[in-house]
C-alpha positions, -999 to +999 in steps of 0.1 A: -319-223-106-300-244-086-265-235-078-245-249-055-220-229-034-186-244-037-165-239-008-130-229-011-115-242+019-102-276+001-080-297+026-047-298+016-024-332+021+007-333+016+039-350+030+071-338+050+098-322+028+128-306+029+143-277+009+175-272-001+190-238-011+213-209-005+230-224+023+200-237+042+177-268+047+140-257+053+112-279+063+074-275+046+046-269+075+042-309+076+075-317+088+079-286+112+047-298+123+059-331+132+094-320+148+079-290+169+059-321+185+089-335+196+098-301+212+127-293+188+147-262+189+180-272+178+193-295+154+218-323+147+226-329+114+235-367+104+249-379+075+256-415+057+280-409+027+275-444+014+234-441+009+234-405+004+208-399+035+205-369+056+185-376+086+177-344+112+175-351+149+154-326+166+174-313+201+159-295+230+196-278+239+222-264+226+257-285+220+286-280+202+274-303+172+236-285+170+224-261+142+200-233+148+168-240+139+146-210+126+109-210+128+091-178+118+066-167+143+032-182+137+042-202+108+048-243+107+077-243+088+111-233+093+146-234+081+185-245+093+217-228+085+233-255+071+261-241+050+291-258+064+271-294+066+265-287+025+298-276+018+313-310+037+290-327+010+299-303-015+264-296-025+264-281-060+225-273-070+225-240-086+182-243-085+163-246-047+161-291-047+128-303-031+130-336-013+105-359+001+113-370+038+102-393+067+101-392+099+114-425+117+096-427+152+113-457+166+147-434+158+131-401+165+149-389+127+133-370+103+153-388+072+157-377+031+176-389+005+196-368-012+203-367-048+232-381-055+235-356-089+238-325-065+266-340-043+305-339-046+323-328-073+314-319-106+326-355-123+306-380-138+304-414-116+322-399-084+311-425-056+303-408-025+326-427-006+326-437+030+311-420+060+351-420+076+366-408+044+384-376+051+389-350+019+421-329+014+411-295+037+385-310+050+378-317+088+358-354+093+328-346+112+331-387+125+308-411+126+274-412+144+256-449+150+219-440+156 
């Protein structure tokens, strides 16, 4: 006979994404793989309201404007408490929401768009309005040029 052994160590491809649910963002092993590179341990959170992008800048230190990045020991992926970032956006996904992302090198952003379904309030055609737009309650978080 001749059998062939087949070798179950396929390599696996895939791209970086982002996870959203219960109040966090978490990264797949490809893009924790591509922000641990650029040394990050904290995160800044940027936001344009009138494309509906999230972009994540990895940050070496802590500042008032970073979010805590959490990386399990000895695996590539990680997550960020993001809860008040989603609740400025009013995120409303009941499910987990998987979305692809890129990383920009020139801007040193690891950017996503996010769908627009899953975003502000529960009305049919609410535009997301502009990045200065403040809401009732709701402190403005300003305006970052990157």
């Amino acid at each position: 006979m001749a059998y062939e052994l087949f070798h179950n160590k396929a390599a696996k491809f895939s791209s970086p994404q982002l996870t959203i649910r219960s109040g966090k963002i978490a990264f797949n092993a490809d893009a924790g793989d591509i922000l641990a590179g650029v040394g990050m341990k904290f995160a800044h959170i940027l936001w344009d309201a009138v494309t509906g992008k999230i972009a994540i800048r990895p940050i070496t230190k802590e500042d008032d404007n970073t979010f805590k990045v959490s990386i399990p020991h000895g695996k590539r992926g990680g997550t960020i408490s993001a809860q008040s970032f989603l609740n400025y956006i009013q995120w409303r996904a009941s499910q987990p929401v998987i979305i692809d992302a890129n990383w920009n090198d020139a801007e040193r952003l690891l950017e996503a768009s996010m769908p627009r379904e899953h975003i502000g309030p529960a009305r049919k055609g609410r535009d997301l309005g502009t990045a200065n737009e403040r809401r009732p309650g709701r402190k403005s978080i300003g305006r970052v040029d990157v």
